[in-house]
C-alpha positions as CSV (number, residue, x, y, z in Angstrom):
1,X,159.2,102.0,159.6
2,X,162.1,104.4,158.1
3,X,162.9,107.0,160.3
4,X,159.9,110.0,161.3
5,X,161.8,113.0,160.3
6,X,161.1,115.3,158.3
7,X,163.7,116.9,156.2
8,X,163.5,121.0,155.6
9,X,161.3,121.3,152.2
10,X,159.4,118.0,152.9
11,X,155.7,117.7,153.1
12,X,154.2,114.6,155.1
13,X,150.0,114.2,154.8
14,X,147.6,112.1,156.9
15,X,147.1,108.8,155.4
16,X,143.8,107.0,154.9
17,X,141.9,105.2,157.1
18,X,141.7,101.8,155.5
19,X,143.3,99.8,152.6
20,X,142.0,99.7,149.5
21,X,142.9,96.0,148.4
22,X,145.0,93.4,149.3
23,X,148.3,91.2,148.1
24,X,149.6,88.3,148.6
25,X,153.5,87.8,149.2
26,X,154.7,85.0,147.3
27,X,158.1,84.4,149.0
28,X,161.1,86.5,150.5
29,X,164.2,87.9,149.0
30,X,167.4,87.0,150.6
31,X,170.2,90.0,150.0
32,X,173.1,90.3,151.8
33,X,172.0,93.9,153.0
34,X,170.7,94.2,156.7
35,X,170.5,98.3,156.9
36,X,168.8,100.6,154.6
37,X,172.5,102.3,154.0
38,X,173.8,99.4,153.1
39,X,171.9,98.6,149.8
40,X,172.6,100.2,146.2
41,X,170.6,102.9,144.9
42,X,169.5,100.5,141.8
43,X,170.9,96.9,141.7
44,X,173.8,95.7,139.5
45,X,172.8,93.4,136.8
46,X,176.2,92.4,135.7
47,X,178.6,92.9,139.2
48,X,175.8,93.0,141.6
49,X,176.3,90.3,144.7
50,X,173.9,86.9,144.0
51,X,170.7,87.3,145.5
52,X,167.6,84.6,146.4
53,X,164.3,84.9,145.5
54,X,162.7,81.9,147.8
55,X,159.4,81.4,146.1
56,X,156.8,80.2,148.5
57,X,155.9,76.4,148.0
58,X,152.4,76.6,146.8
59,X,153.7,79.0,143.6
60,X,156.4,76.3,142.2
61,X,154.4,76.1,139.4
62,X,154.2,79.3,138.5
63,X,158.0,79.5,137.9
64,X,157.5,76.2,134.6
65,X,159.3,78.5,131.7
66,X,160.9,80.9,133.5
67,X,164.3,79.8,132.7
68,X,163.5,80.8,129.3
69,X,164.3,84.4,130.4
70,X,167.5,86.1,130.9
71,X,166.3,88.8,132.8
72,X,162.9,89.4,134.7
73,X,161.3,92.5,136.5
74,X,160.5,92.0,140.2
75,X,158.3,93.8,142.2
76,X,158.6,93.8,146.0
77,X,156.8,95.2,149.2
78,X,159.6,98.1,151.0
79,X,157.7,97.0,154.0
80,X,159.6,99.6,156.2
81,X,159.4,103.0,154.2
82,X,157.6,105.7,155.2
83,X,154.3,106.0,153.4
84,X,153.1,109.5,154.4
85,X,155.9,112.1,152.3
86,X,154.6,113.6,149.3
87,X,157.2,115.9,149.0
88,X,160.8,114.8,149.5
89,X,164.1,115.9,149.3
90,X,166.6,113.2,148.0
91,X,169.8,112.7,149.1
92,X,172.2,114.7,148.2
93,X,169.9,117.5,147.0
94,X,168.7,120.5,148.3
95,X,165.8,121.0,146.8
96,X,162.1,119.2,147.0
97,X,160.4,116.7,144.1
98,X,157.0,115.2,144.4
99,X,157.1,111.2,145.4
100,X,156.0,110.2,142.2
101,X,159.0,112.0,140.5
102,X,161.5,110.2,142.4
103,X,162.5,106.5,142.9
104,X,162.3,106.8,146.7
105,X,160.8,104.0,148.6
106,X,159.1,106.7,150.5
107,X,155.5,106.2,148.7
108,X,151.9,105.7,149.6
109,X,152.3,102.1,148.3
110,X,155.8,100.9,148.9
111,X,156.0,98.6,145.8
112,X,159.9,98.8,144.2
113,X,160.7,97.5,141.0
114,X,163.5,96.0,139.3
115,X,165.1,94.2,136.5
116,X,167.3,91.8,137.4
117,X,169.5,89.2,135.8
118,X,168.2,85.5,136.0
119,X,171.6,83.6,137.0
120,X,169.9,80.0,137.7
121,X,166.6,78.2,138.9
122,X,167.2,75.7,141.9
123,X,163.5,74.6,142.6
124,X,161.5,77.2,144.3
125,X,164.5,79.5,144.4
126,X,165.6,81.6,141.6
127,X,169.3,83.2,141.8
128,X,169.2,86.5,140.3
129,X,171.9,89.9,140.4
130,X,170.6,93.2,140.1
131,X,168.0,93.7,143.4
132,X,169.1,96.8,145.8
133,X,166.8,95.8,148.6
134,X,167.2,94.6,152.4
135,X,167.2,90.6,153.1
136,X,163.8,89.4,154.0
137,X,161.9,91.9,152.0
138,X,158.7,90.6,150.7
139,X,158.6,89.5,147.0
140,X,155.5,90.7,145.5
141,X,155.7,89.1,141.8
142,X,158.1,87.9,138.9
143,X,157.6,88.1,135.4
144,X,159.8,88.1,132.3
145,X,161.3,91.2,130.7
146,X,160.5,91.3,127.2
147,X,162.9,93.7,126.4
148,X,165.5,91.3,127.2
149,X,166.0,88.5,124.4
150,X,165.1,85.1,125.5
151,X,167.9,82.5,127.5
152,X,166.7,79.9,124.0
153,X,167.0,77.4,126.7
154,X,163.8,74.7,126.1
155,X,161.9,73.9,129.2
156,X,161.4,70.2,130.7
């Protein structure tokens, strides 16, 4: 868990009891970030260091077509942010926002999201710049961007 304190101007609640609903993790991300200082406030699609995506065995499948797509959105589980702070004061400001008006991972359900740059598939592993989060985080989905145009590239 992130650290306990509480900054002046913050607010903290009590959180609920029990969970809601469940996920399932379907790999880890591999970063070359250990420490929460260490990582980027939002990833670096173009200069950004390469970064693993090891997709868990029993999903291989799920990655046919995905090398179709240049870039792809990931969403992963900050499994060591606080989850409590409603109000928050950001780094380098002095005064509070609500969580849901700022990209902290501080947040009731630590889900981060980014688009990243698809670099190569090798198997179960897809190679990607652009992520800003610690090595070993748990990868919560992958699915294409859209926005982005298409690679052209046919599929096996």
């Amino acid at each position: 868990m992130d650290d306990e304190t509480i900054r002046p101007g913050e607010t903290a609640i009590e959180l609920p009891i029990a969970y809601d609903a469940s996920i399932y993790f379907i790999g880890h991300i591999r970063t070359p970030w250990t420490e929460r200082g260490q990582c980027p406030r939002q990833g670096d699609r173009i200069n950004g260091p390469e970064c693993r995506l090891e997709i868990d065995a029993r999903w291989r499948e799920a990655l046919t077509s995905i090398d179709r797509y240049r870039e792809l959105q990931i969403l992963y589980w900050m499994n060591f942010a606080r989850r409590d702070l409603v109000l928050q004061v950001a780094r380098g400001r002095d005064v509070a926002a609500g969580t849901f008006a700022l990209r902290s991972p501080a947040r009731p359900n630590p889900i981060a999201s980014s688009i990243v740059t698809l670099l190569r598939v090798e198997g179960n592993v897809l190679v990607v710049r652009g992520l800003d989060c610690l090595d070993g985080t748990p990868l919560v989905d992958v699915k294409p961007n859209y926005d982005a145009q298409s690679t052209g590239k046919p599929t096996p």
